[in-house]
PyMOL CGO cylinders between C-alpha atoms (Angstrom):
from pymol import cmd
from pymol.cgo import CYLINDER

trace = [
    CYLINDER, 27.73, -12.34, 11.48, 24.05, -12.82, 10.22, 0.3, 1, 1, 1, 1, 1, 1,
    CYLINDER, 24.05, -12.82, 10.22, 24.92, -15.53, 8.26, 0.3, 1, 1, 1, 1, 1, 1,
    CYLINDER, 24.92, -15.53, 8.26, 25.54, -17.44, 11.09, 0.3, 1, 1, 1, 1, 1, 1,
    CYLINDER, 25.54, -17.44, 11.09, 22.13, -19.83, 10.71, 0.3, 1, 1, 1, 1, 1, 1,
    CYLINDER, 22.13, -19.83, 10.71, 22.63, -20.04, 14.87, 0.3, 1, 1, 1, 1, 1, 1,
    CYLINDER, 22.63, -20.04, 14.87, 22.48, -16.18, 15.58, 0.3, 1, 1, 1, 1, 1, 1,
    CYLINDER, 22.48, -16.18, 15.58, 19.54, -15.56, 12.35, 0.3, 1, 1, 1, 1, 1, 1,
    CYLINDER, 19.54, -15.56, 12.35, 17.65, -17.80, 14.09, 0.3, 1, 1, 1, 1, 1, 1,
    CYLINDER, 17.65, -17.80, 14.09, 18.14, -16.62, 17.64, 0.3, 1, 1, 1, 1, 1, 1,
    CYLINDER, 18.14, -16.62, 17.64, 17.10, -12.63, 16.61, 0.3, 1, 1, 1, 1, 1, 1,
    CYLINDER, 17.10, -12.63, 16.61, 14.83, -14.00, 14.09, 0.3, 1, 1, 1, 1, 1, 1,
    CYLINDER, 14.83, -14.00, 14.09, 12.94, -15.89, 16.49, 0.3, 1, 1, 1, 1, 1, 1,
    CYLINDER, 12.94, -15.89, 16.49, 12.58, -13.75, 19.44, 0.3, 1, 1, 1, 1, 1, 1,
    CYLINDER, 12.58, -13.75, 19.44, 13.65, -10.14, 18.26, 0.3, 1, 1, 1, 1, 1, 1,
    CYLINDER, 13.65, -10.14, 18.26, 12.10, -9.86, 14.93, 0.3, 1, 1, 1, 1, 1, 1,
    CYLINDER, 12.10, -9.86, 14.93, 9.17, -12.17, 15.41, 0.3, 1, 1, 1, 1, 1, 1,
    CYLINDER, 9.17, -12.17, 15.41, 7.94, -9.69, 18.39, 0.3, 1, 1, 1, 1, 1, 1,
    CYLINDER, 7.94, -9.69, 18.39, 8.80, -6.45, 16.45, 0.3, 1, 1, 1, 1, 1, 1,
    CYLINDER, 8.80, -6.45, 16.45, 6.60, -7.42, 13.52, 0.3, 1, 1, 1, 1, 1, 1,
    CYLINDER, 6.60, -7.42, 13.52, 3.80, -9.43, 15.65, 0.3, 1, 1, 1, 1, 1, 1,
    CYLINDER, 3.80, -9.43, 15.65, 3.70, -5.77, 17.64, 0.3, 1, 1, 1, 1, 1, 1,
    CYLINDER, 3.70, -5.77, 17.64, 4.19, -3.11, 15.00, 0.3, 1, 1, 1, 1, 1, 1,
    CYLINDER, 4.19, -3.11, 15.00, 0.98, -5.74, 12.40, 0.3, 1, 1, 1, 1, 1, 1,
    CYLINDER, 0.98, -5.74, 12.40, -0.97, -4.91, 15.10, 0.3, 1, 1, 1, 1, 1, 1,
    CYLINDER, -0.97, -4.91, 15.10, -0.51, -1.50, 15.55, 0.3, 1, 1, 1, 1, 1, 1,
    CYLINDER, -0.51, -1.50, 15.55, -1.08, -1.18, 11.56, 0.3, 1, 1, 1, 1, 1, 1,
    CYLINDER, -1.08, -1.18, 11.56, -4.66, -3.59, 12.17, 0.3, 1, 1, 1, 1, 1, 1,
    CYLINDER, -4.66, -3.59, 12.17, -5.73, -1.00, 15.33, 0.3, 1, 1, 1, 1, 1, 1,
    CYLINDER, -5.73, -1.00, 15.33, -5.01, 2.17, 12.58, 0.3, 1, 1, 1, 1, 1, 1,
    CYLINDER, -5.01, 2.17, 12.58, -6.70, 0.18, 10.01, 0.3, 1, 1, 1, 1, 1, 1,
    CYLINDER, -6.70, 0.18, 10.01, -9.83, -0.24, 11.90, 0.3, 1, 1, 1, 1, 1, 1,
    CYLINDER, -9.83, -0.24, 11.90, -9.67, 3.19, 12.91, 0.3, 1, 1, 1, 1, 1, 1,
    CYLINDER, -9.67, 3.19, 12.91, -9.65, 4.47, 9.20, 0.3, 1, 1, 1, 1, 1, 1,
    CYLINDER, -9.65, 4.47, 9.20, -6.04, 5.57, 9.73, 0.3, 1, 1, 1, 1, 1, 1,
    CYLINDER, -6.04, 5.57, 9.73, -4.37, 3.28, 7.82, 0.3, 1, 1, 1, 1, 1, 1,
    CYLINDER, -4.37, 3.28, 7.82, -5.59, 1.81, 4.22, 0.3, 1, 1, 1, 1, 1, 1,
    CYLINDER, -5.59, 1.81, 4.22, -7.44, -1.31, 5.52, 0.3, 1, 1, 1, 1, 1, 1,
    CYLINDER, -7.44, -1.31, 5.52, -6.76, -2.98, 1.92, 0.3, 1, 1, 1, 1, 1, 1,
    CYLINDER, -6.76, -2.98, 1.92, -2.77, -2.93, 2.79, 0.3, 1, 1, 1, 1, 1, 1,
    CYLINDER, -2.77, -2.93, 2.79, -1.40, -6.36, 4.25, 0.3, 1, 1, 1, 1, 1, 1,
    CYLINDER, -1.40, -6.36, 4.25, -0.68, -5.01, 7.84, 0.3, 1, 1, 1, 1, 1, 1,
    CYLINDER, -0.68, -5.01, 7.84, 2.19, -7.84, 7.94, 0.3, 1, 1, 1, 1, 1, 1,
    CYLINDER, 2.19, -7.84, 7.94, 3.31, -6.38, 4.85, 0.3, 1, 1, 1, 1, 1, 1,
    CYLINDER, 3.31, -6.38, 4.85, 3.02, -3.08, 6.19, 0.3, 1, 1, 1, 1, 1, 1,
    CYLINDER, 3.02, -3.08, 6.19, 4.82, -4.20, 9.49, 0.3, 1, 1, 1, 1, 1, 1,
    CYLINDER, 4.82, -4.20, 9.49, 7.70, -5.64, 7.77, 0.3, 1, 1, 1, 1, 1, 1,
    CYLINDER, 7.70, -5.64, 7.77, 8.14, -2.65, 6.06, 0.3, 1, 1, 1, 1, 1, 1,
    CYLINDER, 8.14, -2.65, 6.06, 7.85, -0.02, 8.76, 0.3, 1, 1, 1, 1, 1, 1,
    CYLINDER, 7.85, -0.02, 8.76, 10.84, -2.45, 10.30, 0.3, 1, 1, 1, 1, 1, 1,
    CYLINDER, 10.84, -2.45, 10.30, 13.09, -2.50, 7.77, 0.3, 1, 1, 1, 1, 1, 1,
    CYLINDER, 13.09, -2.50, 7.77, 13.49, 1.26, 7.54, 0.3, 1, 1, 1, 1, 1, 1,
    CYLINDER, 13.49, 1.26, 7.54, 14.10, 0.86, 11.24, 0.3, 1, 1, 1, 1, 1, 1,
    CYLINDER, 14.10, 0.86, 11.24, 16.38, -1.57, 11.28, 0.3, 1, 1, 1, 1, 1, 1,
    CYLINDER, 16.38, -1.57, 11.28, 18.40, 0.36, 8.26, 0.3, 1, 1, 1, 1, 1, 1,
    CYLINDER, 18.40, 0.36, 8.26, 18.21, 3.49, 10.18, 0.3, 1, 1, 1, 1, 1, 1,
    CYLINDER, 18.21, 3.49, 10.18, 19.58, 1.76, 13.51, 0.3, 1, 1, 1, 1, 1, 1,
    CYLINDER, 19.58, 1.76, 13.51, 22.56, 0.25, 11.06, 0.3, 1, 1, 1, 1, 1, 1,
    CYLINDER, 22.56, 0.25, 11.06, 23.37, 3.71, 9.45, 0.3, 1, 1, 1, 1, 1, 1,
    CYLINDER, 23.37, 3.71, 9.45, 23.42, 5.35, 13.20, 0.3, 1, 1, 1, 1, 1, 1,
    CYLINDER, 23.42, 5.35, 13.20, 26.19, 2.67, 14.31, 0.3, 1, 1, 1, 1, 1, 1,
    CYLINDER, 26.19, 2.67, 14.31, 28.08, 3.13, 11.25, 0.3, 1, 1, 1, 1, 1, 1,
    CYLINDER, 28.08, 3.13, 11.25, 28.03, 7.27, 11.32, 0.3, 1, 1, 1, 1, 1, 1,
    CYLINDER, 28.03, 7.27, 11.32, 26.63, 8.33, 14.70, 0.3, 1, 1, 1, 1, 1, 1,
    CYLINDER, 26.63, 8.33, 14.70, 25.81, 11.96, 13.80, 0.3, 1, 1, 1, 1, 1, 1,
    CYLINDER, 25.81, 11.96, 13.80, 22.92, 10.16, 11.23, 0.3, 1, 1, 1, 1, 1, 1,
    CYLINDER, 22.92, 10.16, 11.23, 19.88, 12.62, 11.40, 0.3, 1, 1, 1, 1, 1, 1,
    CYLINDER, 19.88, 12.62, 11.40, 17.35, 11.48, 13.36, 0.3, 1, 1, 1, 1, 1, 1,
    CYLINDER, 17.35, 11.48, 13.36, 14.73, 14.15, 13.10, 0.3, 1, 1, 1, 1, 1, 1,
    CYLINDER, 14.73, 14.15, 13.10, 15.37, 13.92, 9.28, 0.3, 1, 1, 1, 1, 1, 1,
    CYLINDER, 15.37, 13.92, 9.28, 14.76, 10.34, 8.75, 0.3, 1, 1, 1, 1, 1, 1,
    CYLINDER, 14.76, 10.34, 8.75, 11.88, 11.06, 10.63, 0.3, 1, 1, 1, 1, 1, 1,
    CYLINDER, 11.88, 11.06, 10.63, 10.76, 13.58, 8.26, 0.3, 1, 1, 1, 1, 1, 1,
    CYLINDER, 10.76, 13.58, 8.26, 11.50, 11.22, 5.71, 0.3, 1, 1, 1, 1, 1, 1,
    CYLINDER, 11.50, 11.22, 5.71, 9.20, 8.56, 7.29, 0.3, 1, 1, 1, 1, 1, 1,
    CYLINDER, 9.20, 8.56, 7.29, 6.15, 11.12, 7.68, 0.3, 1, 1, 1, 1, 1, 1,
    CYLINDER, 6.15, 11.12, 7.68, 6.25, 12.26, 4.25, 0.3, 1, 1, 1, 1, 1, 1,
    CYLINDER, 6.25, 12.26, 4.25, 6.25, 8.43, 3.04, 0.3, 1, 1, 1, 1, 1, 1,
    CYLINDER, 6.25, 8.43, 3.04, 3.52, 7.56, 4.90, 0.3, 1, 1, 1, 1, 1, 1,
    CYLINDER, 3.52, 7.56, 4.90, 1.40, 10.78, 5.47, 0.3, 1, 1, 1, 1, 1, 1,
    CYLINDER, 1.40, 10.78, 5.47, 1.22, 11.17, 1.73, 0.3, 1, 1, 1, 1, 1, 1,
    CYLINDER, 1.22, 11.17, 1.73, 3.57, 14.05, 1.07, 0.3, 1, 1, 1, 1, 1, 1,
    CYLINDER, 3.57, 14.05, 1.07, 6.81, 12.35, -0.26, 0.3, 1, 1, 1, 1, 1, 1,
    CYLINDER, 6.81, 12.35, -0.26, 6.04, 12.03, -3.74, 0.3, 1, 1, 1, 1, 1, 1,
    CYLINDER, 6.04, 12.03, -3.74, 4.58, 14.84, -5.94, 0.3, 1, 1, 1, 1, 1, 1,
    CYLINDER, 4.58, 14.84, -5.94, 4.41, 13.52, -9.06, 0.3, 1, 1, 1, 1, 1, 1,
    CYLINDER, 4.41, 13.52, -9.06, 1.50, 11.79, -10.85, 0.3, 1, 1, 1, 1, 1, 1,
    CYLINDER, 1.50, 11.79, -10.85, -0.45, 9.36, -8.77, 0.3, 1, 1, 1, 1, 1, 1,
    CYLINDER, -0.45, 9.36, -8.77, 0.85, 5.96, -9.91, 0.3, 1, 1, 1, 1, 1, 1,
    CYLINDER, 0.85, 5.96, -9.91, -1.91, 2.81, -9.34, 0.3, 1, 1, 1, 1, 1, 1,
    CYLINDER, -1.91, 2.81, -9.34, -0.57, -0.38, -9.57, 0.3, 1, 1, 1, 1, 1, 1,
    CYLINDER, -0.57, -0.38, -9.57, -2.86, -1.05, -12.48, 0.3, 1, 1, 1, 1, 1, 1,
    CYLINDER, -2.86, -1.05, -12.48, -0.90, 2.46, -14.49, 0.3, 1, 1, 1, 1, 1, 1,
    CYLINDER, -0.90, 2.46, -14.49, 2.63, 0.95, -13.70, 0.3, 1, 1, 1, 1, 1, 1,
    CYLINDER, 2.63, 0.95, -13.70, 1.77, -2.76, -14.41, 0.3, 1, 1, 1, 1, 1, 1,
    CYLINDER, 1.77, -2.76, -14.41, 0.58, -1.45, -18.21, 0.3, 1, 1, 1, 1, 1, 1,
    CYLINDER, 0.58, -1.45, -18.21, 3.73, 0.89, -18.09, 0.3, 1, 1, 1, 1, 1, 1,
    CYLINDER, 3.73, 0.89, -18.09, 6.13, -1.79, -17.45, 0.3, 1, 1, 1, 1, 1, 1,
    CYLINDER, 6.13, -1.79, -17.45, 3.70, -4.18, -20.42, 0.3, 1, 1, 1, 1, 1, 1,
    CYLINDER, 3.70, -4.18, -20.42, 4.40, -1.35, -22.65, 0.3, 1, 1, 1, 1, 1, 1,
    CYLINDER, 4.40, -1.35, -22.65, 8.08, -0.66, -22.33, 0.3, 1, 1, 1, 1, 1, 1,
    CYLINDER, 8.08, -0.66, -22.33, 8.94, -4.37, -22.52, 0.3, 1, 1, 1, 1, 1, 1,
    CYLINDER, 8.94, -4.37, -22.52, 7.22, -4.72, -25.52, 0.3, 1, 1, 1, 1, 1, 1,
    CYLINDER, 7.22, -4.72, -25.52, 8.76, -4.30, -29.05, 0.3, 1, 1, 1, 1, 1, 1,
    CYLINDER, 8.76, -4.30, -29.05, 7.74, -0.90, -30.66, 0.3, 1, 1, 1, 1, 1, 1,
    CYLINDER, 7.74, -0.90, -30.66, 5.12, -1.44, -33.69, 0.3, 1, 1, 1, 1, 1, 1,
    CYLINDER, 5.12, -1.44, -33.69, 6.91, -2.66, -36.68, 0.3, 1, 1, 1, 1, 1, 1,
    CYLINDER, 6.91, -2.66, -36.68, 9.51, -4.02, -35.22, 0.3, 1, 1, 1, 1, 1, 1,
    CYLINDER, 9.51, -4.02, -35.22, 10.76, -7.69, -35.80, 0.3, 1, 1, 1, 1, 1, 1,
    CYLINDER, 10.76, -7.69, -35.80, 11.39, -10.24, -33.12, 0.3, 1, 1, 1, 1, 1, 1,
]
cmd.load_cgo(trace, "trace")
């Protein structure tokens, strides 16, 4: 079980410490080559690139006839840009989004 601090620490420092180490610097060789947003954290990038992996490689042992090519397709549309259609969302538009919604409407007593 992963809660077993024994095993976490065996995958987490072999297994998963290699994985990311590998895959940041895969994301740092795309980022230098213009491939790759050089303002993303490739670490952050990494990690995430792993966890889809690592979900992917947990829903294949659970139900074996998983879709490979398809989460594949998934995975290119996330990252080449063609997953999501809607408006383009900054981080600056959502964090005033989010300021807005939380706070009271005008008028309104606290």
């Amino acid at each position: 079980m992963l809660r077993s601090p024994a095993l976490r620490e065996s995958l987490v420092s072999v297994e998963v410490d290699l994985w990311m180490s590998t895959l940041a610097k895969v994301v740092e060789q795309a980022q230098s080559k213009g491939e790759i947003d050089p303002d993303l954290d490739a670490t952050a990038a990494a990690r995430d690139l792993f966890a889809m992996w690592q979900d992917f490689v947990v829903q294949k042992a659970l139900t074996p006839e998983a879709d490979v090519d398809g989460f594949l397709e998934v995975v290119r549309a996330l990252y080449g840009g063609s997953f999501w259609t809607g408006p383009r969302q900054t981080p600056d538009k959502v964090k005033r989004e989010a300021a807005t919604a939380a706070s009271p409407p005008a008028g309104s007593e606290t």
